[in-house]
C-alpha positions as CSV (number, residue, x, y, z in Angstrom):
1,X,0.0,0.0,0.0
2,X,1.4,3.1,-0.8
3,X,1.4,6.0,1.9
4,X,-0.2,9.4,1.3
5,X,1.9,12.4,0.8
6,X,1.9,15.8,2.0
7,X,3.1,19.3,0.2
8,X,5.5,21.4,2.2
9,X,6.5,24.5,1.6
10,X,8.3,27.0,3.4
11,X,10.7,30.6,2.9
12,X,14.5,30.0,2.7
13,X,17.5,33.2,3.0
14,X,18.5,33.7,-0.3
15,X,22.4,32.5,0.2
16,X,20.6,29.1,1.6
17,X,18.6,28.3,-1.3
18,X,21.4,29.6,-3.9
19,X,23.5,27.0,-2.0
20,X,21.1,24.5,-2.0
21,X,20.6,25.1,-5.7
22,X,24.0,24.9,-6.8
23,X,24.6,21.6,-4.7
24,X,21.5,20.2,-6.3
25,X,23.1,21.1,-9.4
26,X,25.9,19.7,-9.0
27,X,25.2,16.4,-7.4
28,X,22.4,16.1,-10.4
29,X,19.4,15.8,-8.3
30,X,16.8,18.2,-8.2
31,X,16.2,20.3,-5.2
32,X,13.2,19.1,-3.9
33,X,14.9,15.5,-3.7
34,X,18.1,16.9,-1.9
35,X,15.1,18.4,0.5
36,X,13.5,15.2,0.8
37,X,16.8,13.3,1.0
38,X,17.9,16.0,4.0
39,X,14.8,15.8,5.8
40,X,14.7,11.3,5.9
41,X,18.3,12.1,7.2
42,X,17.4,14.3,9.8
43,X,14.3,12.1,11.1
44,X,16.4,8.7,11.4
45,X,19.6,10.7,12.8
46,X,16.9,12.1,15.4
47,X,14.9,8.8,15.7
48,X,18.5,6.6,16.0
49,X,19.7,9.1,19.0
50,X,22.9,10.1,16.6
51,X,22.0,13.7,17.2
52,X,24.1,15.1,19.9
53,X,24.0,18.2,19.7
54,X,20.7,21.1,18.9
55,X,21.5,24.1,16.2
56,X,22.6,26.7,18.8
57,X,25.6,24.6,19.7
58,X,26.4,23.4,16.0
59,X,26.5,27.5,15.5
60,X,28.5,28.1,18.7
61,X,30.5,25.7,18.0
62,X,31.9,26.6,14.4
63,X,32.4,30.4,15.9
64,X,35.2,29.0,17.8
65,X,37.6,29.5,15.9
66,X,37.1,27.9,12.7
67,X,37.9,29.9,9.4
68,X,34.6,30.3,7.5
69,X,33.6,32.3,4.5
70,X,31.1,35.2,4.9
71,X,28.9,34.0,2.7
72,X,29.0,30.6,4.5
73,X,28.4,32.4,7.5
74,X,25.0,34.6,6.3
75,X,23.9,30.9,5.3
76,X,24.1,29.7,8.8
77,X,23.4,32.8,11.0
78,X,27.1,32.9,12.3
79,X,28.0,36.5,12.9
């Protein structure tokens, strides 16, 4: 039996879906499927217990000292 499905839609920062785009591009998938294909990843790293840490101390974490680019930066919200 196959299962329903639902639409989702939501707003992205422009730097965030240009990235997203290009990687989509790149990796020759389109970028709902890398959405789709982030999302599964997310729910069995969550369900499985592999996530350790929440997205406030991912961020804190990569201001400490590690050299990012400003534009990587506007995509995650790092100052």
């Amino acid at each position: 039996m196959k299962s329903k499905t639902r639409k989702l839609s939501f707003r992205l920062d422009e730097n965030l879906y240009e990235f997203l785009k290009k990687f989509s591009q790149e990796n020759n998938i389109h970028i709902s499927n890398l959405i789709r294909n982030v999302l599964i990843y997310f729910h069995l790293a969550y369900i499985t217990g592999q996530l350790n840490k929440d997205i406030y101390q991912l961020r804190k974490d990569l201001n400490k000292g590690i050299k990012i680019d400003k534009d990587v930066k506007d995509i995650l919200g790092l100052k």
